[in-house]
N, C-alpha and C positions, 0 to 999 in steps of 0.2 A: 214227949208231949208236944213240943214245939213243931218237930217232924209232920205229925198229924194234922194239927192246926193247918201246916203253910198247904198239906196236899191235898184239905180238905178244899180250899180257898183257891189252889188252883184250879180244881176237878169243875167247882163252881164256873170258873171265869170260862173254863174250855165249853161248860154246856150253854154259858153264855155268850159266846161267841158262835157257837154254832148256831143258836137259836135268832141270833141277829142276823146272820150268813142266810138264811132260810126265809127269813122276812124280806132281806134285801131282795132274792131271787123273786118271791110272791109277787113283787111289785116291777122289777124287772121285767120278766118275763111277757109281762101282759103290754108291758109300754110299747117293750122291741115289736112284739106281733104287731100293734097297729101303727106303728110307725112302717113297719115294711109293707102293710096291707096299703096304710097310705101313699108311699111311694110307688109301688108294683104294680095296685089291684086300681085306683084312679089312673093311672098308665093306658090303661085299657078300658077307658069311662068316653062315653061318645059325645057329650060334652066339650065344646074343643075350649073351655076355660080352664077346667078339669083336668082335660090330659097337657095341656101346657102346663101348667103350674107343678104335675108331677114330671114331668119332661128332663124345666129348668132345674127343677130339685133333685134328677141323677146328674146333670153335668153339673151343677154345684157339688155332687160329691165324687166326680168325676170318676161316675160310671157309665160303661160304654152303652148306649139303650137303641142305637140305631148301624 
Protein backbone atom coordinates (compact mmCIF):
# COMPACT_ATOMS: atom_id res chain seq x y z
CA UNK A 1 0.00 0.00 0.00
CA UNK A 2 2.77 2.21 0.96
CA UNK A 3 4.66 1.40 -2.44
CA UNK A 4 1.58 2.96 -4.29
CA UNK A 5 0.94 5.90 -2.17
CA UNK A 6 4.81 7.22 -2.63
CA UNK A 7 4.55 6.33 -6.79
CA UNK A 8 1.37 7.77 -7.01
CA UNK A 9 2.88 11.14 -5.20
CA UNK A 10 5.78 10.96 -7.45
CA UNK A 11 4.12 10.44 -10.73
CA UNK A 12 2.15 13.67 -9.40
CA UNK A 13 5.30 15.83 -8.80
CA UNK A 14 7.08 14.65 -12.22
CA UNK A 15 3.62 15.90 -14.23
CA UNK A 16 4.15 18.85 -12.02
CA UNK A 17 7.26 19.75 -12.87
CA UNK A 18 6.88 19.41 -16.33
CA UNK A 19 3.96 21.39 -16.29
CA UNK A 20 5.94 24.39 -14.66
CA UNK A 21 9.03 23.42 -17.30
CA UNK A 22 6.37 24.33 -20.10
CA UNK A 23 5.05 27.57 -18.39
CA UNK A 24 8.64 28.64 -17.62
CA UNK A 25 9.47 28.14 -21.62
CA UNK A 26 5.75 30.01 -22.53
CA UNK A 27 7.17 33.00 -21.10
CA UNK A 28 10.71 32.67 -22.07
CA UNK A 29 10.49 32.29 -25.26
CA UNK A 30 8.65 35.40 -26.15
CA UNK A 31 11.01 37.70 -23.82
CA UNK A 32 14.37 36.08 -25.65
CA UNK A 33 12.50 37.11 -29.27
CA UNK A 34 12.20 40.54 -28.35
CA UNK A 35 15.00 41.19 -26.56
CA UNK A 36 17.00 39.91 -29.63
CA UNK A 37 14.54 41.81 -32.06
CA UNK A 38 15.47 44.71 -29.75
CA UNK A 39 19.09 44.48 -29.99
CA UNK A 40 19.35 43.16 -33.86
CA UNK A 41 16.39 44.60 -35.59
CA UNK A 42 16.79 48.57 -33.84
CA UNK A 43 20.47 47.87 -35.02
CA UNK A 44 19.15 48.62 -38.34
CA UNK A 45 16.52 51.63 -37.35
CA UNK A 46 17.48 54.84 -39.26
CA UNK A 47 17.07 56.78 -36.26
CA UNK A 48 20.58 57.51 -35.25
CA UNK A 49 19.17 57.48 -31.37
CA UNK A 50 17.85 54.14 -32.01
CA UNK A 51 20.73 52.55 -33.64
CA UNK A 52 23.15 53.97 -30.98
CA UNK A 53 21.41 52.68 -28.10
CA UNK A 54 21.34 49.13 -29.73
CA UNK A 55 25.01 49.57 -30.83
CA UNK A 56 26.24 50.28 -27.15
CA UNK A 57 24.03 47.36 -26.08
CA UNK A 58 26.13 44.70 -28.26
CA UNK A 59 29.43 46.04 -26.93
CA UNK A 60 28.02 45.88 -23.59
CA UNK A 61 27.52 42.35 -24.21
CA UNK A 62 30.46 42.20 -26.12
CA UNK A 63 29.34 41.30 -29.34
CA UNK A 64 31.25 41.98 -32.29
CA UNK A 65 28.62 44.36 -34.54
CA UNK A 66 31.09 46.20 -36.82
Amino acid sequence: MTTQVSSQLSSRGAIAGSSLQAERLKVALPVFLMGAALIFVVGFAHPQALHDAAHDTRHALSFPCH
